[in-house]
C-alpha positions in Angstrom: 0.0 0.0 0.0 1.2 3.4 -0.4 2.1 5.7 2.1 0.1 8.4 0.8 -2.9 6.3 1.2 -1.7 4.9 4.6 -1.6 8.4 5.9 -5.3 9.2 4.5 -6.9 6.4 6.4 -4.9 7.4 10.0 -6.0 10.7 9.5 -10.0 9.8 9.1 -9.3 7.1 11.6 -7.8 10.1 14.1 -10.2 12.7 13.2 -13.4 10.8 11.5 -12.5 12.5 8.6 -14.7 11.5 5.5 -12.9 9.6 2.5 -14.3 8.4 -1.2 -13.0 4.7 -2.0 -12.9 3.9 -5.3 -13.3 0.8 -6.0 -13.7 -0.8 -9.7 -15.7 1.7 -10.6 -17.9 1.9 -7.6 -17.7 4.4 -4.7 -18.1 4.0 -1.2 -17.9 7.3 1.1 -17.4 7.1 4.8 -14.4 7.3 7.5 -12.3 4.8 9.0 -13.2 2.8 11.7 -10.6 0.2 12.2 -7.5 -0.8 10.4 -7.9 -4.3 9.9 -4.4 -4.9 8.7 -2.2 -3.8 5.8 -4.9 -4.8 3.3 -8.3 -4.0 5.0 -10.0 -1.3 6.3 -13.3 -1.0 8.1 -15.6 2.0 7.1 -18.4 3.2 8.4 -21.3 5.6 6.4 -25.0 6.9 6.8 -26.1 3.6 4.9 -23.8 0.8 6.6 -22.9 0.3 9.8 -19.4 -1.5 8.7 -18.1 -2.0 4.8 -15.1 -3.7 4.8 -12.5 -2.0 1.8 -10.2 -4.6 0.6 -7.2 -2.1 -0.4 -5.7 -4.3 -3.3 -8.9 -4.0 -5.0 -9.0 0.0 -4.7 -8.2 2.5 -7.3 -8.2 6.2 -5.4 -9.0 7.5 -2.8 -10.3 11.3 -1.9 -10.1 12.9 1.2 -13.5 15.3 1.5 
């Protein structure tokens, strides 16, 4: 995983900042909730409690 990508899921982890997964050609907004480990995140939104991001899969990510 990239570094820049590590730091964007500590700092919505830290500060429930809201990110935009993208994920073959899907979205999913919400923060993190939990580093899983170095692959998967869990997320949490207004429509799901929990949405685990498997980060080999992902394409970008925003920051909001």
């Amino acid at each position: 995983m990239h570094d820049e990508i590590k730091k964007y899921l500590a700092e919505s982890l830290a500060k429930k900042r809201g990110l935009t997964f993208y994920i073959n050609g899907n979205t999913v907004n919400g923060y993190v909730t939990r580093i899983v480990d170095d692959e998967t995140v869990e997320v949490t939104n207004q429509t799901s409690t929990k949405v685990l991001v498997i980060l080999t899969r992902l394409d970008a990510v925003a920051m909001s």
